[in-house]
N, C-alpha and C positions, 0 to 999 in steps of 0.2 A: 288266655290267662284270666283267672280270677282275683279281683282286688280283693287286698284279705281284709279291710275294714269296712267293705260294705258287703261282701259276696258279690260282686256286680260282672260278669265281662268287662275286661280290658282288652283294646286288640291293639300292637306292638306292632309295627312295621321297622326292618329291616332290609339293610342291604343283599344282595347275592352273595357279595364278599364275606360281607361277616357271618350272613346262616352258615355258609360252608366252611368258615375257619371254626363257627362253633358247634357245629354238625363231629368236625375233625375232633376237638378234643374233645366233646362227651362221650364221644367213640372211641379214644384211646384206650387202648389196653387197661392200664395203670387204673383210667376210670372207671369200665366196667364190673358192677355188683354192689357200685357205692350208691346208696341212697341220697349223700349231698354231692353239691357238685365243688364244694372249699371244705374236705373234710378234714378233723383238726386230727394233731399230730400229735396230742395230748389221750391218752388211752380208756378213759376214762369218759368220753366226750368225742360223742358222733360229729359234728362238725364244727367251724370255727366260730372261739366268742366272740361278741361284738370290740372286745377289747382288744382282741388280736386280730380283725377288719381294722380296726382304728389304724394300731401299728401298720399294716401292710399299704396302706391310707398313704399314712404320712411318710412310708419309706418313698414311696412315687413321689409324692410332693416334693422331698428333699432332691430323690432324685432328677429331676428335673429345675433344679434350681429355685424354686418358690420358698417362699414363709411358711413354715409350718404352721403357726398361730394362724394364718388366715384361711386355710382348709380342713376339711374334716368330713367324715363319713355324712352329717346331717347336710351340709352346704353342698356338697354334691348332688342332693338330693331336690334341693333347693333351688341350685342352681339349674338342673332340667326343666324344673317346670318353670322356671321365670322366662328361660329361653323360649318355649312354647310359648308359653302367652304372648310375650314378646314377638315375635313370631306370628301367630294367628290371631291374639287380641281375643284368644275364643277363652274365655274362663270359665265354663262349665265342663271344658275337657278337661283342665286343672282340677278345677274340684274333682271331677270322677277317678281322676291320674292320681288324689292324693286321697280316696275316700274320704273329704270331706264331706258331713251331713248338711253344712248348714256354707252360704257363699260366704259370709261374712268372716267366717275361720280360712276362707281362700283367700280373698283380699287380705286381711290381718299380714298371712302368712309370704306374701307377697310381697307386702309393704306399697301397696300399691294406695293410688287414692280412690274409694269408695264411688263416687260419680263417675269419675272417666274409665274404673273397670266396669260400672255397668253401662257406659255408652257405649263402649265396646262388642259388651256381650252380646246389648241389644241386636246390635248388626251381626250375628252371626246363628246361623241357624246350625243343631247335629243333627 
């Protein structure tokens, strides 16, 4: 996969299980010949707006019982790579995961504090 704000390789690791459930649907019938893979329903418009992600967003959210004010298409995004870091402590995977140019827009974006993400980084070689 290529990160579309830097041009860079991204490599994605997944489960068995899930390549083969998502192997299953881009191979369904229904799917093939469509160039998206959430194509919108609206005729006019090859695939879905960001404003109707949003809604299918918060239909989950609801459906599962949460606050809809406290979710949203950007916080899910947000939310993976905090876990990451969280996780490996490595913030330069973060930056490259969010094509950030510059670390200081990774930290920001984090919310993390400035020294102890880069004592962390320090220790972590890619």
């Amino acid at each position: 996969m290529i990160q579309s704000k830097t041009a860079k390789p991204v490599r994605f690791e997944i489960t068995e299980t899930t390549r083969l459930s998502l192997e299953r649907w881009i191979h369904d019938p229904e799917m093939i010949g469509l160039e998206f893979l959430w194509p919108s329903r609206i005729h006019g418009s090859p695939h879905l707006s960001t404003r109707q992600y949003a809604r299918i967003v918060r239909g989950w959210v609801v459906s599962v019982g949460l606050e809809p004010s406290a979710y949203g298409t950007h916080s899910m995004r947000r939310t993976k790579v905090a876990q990451i870091y969280k996780k490996t402590g490595n913030l330069r995977a973060v930056q490259l995961l969010l094509g950030h140019t510059k670390m200081d827009s990774t930290v920001r974006y984090l919310g993390v504090d400035i020294e102890d993400a880069l004592t962390l980084s320090e220790g972590i070689d890619l």
